[in-house]
N, C-alpha and C positions, 0 to 999 in steps of 0.2 A: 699192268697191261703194257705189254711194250707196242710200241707204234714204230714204222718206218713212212717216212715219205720223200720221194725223189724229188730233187729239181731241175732245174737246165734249161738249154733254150731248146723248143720242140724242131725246129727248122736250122742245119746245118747244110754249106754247101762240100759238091765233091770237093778232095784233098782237104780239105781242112779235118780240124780235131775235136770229136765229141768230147764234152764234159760232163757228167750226170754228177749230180753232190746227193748220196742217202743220209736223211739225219734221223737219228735213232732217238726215243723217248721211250721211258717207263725201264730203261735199262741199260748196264753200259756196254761200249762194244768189245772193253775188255776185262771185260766178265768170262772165267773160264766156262765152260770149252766152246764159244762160239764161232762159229766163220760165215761171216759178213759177206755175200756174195751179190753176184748180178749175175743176170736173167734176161733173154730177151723172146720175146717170139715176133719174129717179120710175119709179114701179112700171110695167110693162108698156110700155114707153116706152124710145128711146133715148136714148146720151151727148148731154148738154147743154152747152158750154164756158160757163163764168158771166164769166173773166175773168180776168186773170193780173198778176202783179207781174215784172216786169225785173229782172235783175242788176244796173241803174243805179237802181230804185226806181221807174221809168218803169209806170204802170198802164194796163189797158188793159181794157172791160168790154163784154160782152153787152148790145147797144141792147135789149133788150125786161128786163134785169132792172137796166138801171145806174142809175138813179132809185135803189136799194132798195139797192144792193150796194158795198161798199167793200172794197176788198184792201188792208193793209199789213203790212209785216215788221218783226221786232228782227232786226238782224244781229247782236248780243250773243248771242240764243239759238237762231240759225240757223235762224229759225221765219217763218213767213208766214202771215197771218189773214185769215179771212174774217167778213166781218158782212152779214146779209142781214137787213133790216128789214119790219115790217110782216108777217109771213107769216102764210099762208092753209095749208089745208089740202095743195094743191095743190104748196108747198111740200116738201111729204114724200117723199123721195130719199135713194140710197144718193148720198151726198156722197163722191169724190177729189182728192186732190191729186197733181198730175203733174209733172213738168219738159219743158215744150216747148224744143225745138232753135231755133227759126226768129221771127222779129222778126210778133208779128202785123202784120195792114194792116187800114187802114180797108178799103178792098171786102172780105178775108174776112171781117173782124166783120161788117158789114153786111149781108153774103151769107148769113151763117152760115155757113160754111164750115170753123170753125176747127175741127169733127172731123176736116179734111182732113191737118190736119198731123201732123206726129210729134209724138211726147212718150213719149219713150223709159224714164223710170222714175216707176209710179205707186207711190202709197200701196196700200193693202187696203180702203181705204173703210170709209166707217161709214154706220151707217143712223142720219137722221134721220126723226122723225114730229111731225105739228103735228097735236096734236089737243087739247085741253079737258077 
């Protein structure tokens, strides 16, 4: 059974740099053909795809947040990171880590589409807040 569970500090202030760590169990993350993603939904608001890491290391990120946002992994600690820069209030979401099934494409990033797909085991999510 694989498991994800995120970590991090829940409270960031504006400008500074989110960091989330997802550490992966029951499987590894470069296991073909997995992509390693994150997820966020802000308050009152739906899932947001931010952008995902490959079971090759291959990255892939949300055209409205990829300026700010960097995905990379330790396969040493079966772990995969997120770093989101610059954050604003608006930042403030229950942040998950999933495993997608399916190779994203540029038209679903583009389209936004990528809630379309599967991603068959999440994290439990954590709540971040940016506030001062």
């Amino acid at each position: 059974q694989v498991q994800l569970r995120e970590s991090g500090p829940g409270l960031v202030k504006p400008s500074q740099t989110l960091s989330l760590t997802c550490t992966v169990s029951g499987g590894s993350i470069t296991t073909n053909y997995y992509y390693w993603s994150w997820i966020r939904r802000p308050p009152g608001k739906g899932l947001e795809w931010m952008g995902a890491i490959a079971y090759s290391g291959s990255t892939y990120y949300s055209p409205s947040l990829k300026s700010r946002t960097s995905i990379s992994r330790d396969t040493s600690k079966n772990q995969f990171t997120l770093q989101l820069s610059s954050v604003t209030p608006e930042d403030t979401a229950v942040y998950y880590c999933a495993r997608g099934t399916t190779e994203p494409t540029a038209t679903a990033i583009d389209l936004g589409d990528m809630m379309d797909y599967e991603y068959d085991y999440w994290g439990q999510g954590t709540q971040v807040t940016v506030s001062s």
